[in-house]
C-alpha positions as CSV (number, residue, x, y, z in Angstrom):
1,X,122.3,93.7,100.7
2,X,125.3,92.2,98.3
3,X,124.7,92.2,94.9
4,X,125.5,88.7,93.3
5,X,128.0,88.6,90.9
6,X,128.0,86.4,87.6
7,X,129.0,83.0,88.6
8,X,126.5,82.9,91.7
9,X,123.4,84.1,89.7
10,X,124.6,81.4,86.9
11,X,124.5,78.9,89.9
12,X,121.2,80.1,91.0
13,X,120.1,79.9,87.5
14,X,121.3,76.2,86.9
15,X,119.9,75.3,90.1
16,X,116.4,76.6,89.0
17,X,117.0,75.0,85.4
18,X,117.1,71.7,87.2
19,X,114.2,72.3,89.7
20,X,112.1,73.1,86.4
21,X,112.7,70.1,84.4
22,X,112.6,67.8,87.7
23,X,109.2,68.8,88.2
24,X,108.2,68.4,84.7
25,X,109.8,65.1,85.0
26,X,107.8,64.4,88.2
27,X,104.6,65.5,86.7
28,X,104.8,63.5,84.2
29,X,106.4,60.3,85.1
30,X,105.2,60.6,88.8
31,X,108.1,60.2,91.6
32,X,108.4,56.5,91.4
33,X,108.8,56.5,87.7
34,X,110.9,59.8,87.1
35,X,114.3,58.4,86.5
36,X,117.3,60.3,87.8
37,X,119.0,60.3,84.1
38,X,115.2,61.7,82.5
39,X,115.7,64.4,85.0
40,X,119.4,65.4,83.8
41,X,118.4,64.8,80.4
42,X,115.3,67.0,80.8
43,X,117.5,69.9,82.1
44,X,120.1,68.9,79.3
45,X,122.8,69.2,82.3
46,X,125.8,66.0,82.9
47,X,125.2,63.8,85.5
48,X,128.5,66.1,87.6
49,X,126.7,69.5,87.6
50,X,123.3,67.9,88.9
51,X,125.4,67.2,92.1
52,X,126.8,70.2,92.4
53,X,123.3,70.9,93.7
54,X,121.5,67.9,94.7
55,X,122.7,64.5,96.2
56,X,119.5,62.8,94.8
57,X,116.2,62.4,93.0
58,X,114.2,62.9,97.2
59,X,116.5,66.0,98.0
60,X,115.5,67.9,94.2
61,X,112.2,66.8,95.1
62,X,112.0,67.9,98.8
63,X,113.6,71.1,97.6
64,X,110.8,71.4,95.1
65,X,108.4,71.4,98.2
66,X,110.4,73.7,99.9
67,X,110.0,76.6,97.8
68,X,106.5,75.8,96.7
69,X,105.8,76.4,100.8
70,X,108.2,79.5,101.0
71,X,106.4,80.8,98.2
72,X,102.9,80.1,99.5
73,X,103.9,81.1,103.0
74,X,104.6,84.6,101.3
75,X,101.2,85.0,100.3
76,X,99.5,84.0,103.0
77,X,99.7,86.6,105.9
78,X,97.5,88.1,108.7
79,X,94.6,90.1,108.0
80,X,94.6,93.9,108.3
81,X,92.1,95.4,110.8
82,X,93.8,98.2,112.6
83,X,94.4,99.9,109.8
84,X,91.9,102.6,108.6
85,X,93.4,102.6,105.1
86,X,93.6,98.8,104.7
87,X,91.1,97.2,102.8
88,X,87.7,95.8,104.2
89,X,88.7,92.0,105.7
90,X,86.8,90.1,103.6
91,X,88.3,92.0,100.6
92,X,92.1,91.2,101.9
93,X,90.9,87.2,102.3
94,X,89.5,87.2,98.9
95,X,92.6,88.5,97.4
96,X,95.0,86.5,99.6
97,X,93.0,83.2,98.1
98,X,93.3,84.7,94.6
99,X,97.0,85.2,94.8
100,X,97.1,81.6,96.3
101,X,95.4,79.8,94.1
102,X,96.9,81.4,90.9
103,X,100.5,80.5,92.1
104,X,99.5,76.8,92.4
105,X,97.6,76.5,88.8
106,X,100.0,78.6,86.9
107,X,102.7,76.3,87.5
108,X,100.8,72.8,85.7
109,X,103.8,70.5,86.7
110,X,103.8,71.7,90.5
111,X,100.0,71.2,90.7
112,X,99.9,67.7,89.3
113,X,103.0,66.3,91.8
114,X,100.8,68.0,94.5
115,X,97.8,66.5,93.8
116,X,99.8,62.7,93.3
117,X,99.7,63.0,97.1
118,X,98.1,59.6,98.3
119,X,98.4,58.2,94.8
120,X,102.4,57.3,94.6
121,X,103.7,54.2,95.6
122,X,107.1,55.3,96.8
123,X,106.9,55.8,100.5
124,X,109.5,58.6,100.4
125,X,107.3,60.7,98.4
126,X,103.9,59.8,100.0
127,X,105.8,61.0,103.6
128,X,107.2,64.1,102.1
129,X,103.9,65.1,100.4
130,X,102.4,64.4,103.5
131,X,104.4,66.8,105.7
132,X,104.2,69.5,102.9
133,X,100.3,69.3,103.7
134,X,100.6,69.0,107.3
135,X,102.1,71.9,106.8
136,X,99.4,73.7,104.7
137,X,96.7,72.7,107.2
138,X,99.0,74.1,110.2
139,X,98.5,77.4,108.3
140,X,95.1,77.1,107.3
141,X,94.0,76.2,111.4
142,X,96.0,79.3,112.4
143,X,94.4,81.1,110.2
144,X,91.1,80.4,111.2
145,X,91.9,81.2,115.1
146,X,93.3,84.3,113.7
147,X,89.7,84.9,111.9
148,X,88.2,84.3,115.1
149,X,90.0,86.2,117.0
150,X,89.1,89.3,114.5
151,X,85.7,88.4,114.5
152,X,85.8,87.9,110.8
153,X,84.7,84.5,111.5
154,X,82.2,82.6,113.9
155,X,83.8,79.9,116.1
156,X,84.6,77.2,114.6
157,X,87.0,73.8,115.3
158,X,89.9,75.0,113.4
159,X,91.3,71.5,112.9
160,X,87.8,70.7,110.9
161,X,87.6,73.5,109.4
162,X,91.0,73.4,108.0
163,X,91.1,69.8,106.6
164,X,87.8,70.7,104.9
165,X,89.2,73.7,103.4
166,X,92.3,71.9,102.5
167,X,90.2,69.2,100.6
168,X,87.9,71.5,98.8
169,X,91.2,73.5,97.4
170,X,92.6,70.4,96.4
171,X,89.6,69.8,94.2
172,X,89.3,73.1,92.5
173,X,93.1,72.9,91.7
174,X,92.7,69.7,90.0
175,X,89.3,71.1,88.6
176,X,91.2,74.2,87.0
177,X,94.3,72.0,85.4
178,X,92.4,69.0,84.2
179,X,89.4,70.8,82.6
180,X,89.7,72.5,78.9
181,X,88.4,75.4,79.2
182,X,88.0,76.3,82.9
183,X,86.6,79.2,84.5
184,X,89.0,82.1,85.7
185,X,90.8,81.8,89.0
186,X,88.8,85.0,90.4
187,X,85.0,83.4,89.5
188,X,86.4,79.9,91.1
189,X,87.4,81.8,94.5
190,X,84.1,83.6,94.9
191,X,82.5,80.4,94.6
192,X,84.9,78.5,96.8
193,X,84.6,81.1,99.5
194,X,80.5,81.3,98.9
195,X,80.5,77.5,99.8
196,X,83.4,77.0,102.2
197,X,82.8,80.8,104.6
198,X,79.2,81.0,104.4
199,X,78.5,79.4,107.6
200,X,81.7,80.7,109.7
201,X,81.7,84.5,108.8
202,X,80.8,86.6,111.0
């Protein structure tokens, strides 16, 4: 693989600058109110080098979504059970969830836009957050076939399943990043999966 020289990793550096501060901008402001000059002002970029990347407030934001999928779609892969030195299944879940989870509630400002879904106004927004969790609960039904078909879980409707899994994660995020002191991510997954796996595992 090439190496990148200087100017492209400055470029990929003043694209992530902007990403950054349009999400804090986001979080705070919400997408309807986030104004396209708080953005550039937030990211202390001109107006010129902010289109040298995006063509608009939606496409920073749909990029935004973008990686926050890429990056969950990375840690969310099929379980291990042909392997004799792989972990026990339930162990590889747990961690999966862990990992997860602590990608969402590390980054504040990318857990509060996601959880604005069915709260903004702008219709834009509200479609684009609603295909990033279509999205999410197209992974979470394939992986419960996939649990099935391992025998790590019972049968189950995976569609069900999947939007109840979907809404008890949202609640624990916005549980962990509203609350002043809240409990570690590890002791919230153990409970999560105690109440959401206890009646499909296997």
């Amino acid at each position: 693989m090439a190496q990148l020289v200087p100017a492209d990793l400055a470029k990929q550096e003043r694209r992530r600058q902007i990403i950054t501060a349009a999400k804090a901008v986001f979080a705070d402001a919400g997408y309807h109110g986030a104004s396209f000059h708080s953005i550039i002002e937030r990211a202390q970029i001109g107006r010129g080098n902010f289109y040298l990347y995006f063509e608009s407030k939606s496409s920073v934001f749909s990029s935004i979504l973008d990686q926050a999928m890429s990056d969950l779609r990375a840690r969310i892969h099929r379980i291990e059970v042909d392997d004799p030195k792989a972990a026990p299944p339930q162990v590889q879940l747990r961690q999966q969830v862990v990992e997860t989870l602590e990608y969402i509630v590390r980054d504040r400002a990318l857990a509060i836009l996601l959880l604005s879904a069915g709260h903004t106004p702008d219709a834009e927004a509200a479609e684009r957050l609603d295909q990033f969790f279509g999205e999410i609960r197209d992974l979470l039904h394939r992986a419960f076939e996939i649990g099935t078909e391992i025998k790590l879980l019972r049968k189950v409707d995976p569609d069900l399943a999947a939007a109840a899994m979907l809404g008890m994660i949202r609640g624990v995020v916005e549980q962990l990043i509203t609350q002043t002191t809240p409990p570690s991510v590890e002791k919230v997954v153990d409970e999560l999966l105690l109440v959401a796996l206890r009646g499909v595992l296997a």
